[in-house]
C-alpha positions, 0 to 999 in steps of 0.5 A: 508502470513503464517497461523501463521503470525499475522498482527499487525493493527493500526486504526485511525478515529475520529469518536469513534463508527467506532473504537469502532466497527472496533477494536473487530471485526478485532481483532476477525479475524486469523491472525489479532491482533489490537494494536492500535485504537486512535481517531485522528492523535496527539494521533497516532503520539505521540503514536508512537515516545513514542516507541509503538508497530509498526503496520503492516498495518494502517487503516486511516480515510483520513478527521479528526480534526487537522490533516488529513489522507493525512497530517498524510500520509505524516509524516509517509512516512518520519518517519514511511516508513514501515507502510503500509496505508489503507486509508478508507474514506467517501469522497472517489472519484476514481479520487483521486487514483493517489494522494493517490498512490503519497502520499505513500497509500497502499489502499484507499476504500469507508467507505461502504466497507464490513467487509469481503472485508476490511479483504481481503484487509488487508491481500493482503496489507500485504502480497503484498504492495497494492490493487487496486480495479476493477474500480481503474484499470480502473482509472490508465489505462485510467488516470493516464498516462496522469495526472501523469507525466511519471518518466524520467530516468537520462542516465545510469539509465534505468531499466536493463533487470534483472529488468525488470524480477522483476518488472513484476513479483511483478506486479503480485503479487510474493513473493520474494521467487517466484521471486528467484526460478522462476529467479533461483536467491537468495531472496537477490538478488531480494530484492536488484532489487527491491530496486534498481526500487524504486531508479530508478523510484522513486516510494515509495511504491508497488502500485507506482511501479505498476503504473509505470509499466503500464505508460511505458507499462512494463505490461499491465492491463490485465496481473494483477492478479485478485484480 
């Protein structure tokens, strides 16, 4: 991320005095701006198909009145697909890492998480697509393999050996910048790879790519970056 990079928030939790104390607080931060702080997921989505703002990155509460963080999750992967979700719950379980990653999540971290981590997490989410934690590495190496079937590839479909170049190295956290000169190719032409992994492994975001790349042993855990 630039230094003069500002990354535009939204968040969203039913419970006021989490919002009331989350928004000056990020807001207060470089390189933060809080343009949105609603209360529930109706007042978000109205907020957004009236033409507000589009944030960056999206802090979600994921168990809320009327709408869920999950039901909210999903509509805005269909609608709003460039957002990116932090999910940020009080029922936070580990297990449920593959079906936030399915869901199209950026990040999904306990509500006890320190505000000096959740600025880190903010700022690799925008600038890298996911986050995973320590033990949510632990998760997707021994778990997520067997719970979450493996993407089977049509003939003629399979990663090219080009691809597979790029996929490593937004495994490990490159820019497209970094891919290009480390390939010596052009920043389009890696867009266009990466474009072309998540049509062929059908993953819908970063972290799903990520993932992938573990199950089919294209990376290995230990080759990730330390976050």
């Amino acid at each position: 991320m630039k230094n003069n990079e500002i990354i535009k928030l939204g968040i969203v939790d039913d419970d006021a005095l989490i919002v009331s104390l989350l928004h000056p607080f990020l807001d207060s931060q470089k390189n933060l701006s809080v343009i949105l702080a609603a209360n529930s997921g109706k007042e978000l989505l109205g907020y957004l198909e009236n033409g507000g703002l589009i944030p960056d990155v999206l802090l979600l509460d994921m168990k809320m009145q009327e709408m869920d963080g999950v039901e909210i999750a999903g509509h805005l992967r269909l609608h709003f697909p460039e957002i990116k979700i932090i999910v940020i719950s009080s029922h936070y379980q580990v297990s449920f890492l593959s079906f936030m990653i399915k869901t199209g999540i950026a990040a999904f971290l306990p509500k006890g998480v320190s505000p000096k981590e959740l600025v880190h997490v903010l700022s690799q989410v925008f600038t890298h697509g996911f986050y995973f934690m320590e033990e949510q590495m632990e998760i997707a190496e021994k778990h997520l393999s067997v719970k979450s079937p493996k993407p089977l590839l049509e003939q003629g479909t399979a990663l090219s050996s080009r691809e597979l170049d790029v996929l490593k190295l937004l495994c490990k956290q490159k820019t497209a910048k970094e891919i290009g000169e480390s390939l010596f190719i052009n920043q389009r032409t890696v867009e266009g790879h990466k474009n072309n992994l998540f049509v062929k492994t059908g993953a819908k975001n970063m972290a799903g790519l990520v993932i992938y790349a573990i199950q089919h042993a294209i990376i290995k855990i230990e080759d990730l970056p330390a976050i």
